[in-house]
C-alpha positions in Angstrom: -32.2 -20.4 -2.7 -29.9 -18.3 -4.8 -28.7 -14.5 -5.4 -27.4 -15.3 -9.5 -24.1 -15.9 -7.7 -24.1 -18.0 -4.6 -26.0 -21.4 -4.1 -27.4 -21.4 -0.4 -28.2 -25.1 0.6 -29.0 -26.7 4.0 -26.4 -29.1 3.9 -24.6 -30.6 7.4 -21.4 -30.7 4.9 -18.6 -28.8 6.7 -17.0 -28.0 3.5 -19.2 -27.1 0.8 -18.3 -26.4 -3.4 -17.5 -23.0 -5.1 -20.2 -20.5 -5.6 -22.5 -22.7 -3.0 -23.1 -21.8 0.7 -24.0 -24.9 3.5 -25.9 -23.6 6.6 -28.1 -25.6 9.0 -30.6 -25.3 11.7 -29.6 -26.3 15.3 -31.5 -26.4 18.5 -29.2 -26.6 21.2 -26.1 -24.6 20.9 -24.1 -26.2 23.5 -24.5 -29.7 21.5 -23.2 -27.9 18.6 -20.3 -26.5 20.0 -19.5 -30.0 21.5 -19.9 -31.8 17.8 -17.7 -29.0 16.2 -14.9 -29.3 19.1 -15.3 -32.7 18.6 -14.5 -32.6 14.9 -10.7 -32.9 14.1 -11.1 -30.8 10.7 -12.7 -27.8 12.5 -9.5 -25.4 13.2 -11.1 -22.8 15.0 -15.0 -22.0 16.4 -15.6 -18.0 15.7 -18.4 -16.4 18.0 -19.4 -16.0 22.0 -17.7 -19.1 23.0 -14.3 -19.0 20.9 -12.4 -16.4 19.1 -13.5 -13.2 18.7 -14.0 -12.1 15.2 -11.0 -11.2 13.4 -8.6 -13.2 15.6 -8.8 -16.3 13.5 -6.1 -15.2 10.7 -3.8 -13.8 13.8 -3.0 -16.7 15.5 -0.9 -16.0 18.9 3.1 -16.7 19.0 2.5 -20.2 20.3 -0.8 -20.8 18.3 1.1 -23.8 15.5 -0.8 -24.1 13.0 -2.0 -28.0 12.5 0.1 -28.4 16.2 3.4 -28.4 14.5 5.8 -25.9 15.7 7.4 -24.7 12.8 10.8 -23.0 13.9 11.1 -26.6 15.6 10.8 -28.4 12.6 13.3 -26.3 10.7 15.3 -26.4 13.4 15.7 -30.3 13.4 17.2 -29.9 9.6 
């Protein structure tokens, strides 16, 4: 499927190439949530069970991005 700019594939890829979006079906949602908490490159889950939309690019005060805390890391300099 296309729209003469985007490539819509069903790919299970999490990542997928310029220009080209991956989507997939899923029957059980609780499975999926599982895999994608599961899945050390997955950052953050959007939707009903995770952040609300919006709150993903405003992480909290303590909310280190990658788990480093970054005024420590500068600090130890």
């Amino acid at each position: 499927m296309t729209n003469d700019s985007t490539l819509v594939t069903e790919n299970k890829g999490l990542f997928s190439p310029i220009s080209q979006l991956f989507f997939e079906f899923y029957d059980d949602g609780d499975a999926l949530l599982e895999q994608l908490k599961g899945n050390s490159d997955v950052q953050c889950i959007v939707g009903k069970q995770g952040l609300s939309f919006g709150e993903a690019q405003q992480p909290g005060l303590f909310a280190y991005a990658d788990g480093v805390d970054t005024m420590q890391f500068l600090l130890s300099f």
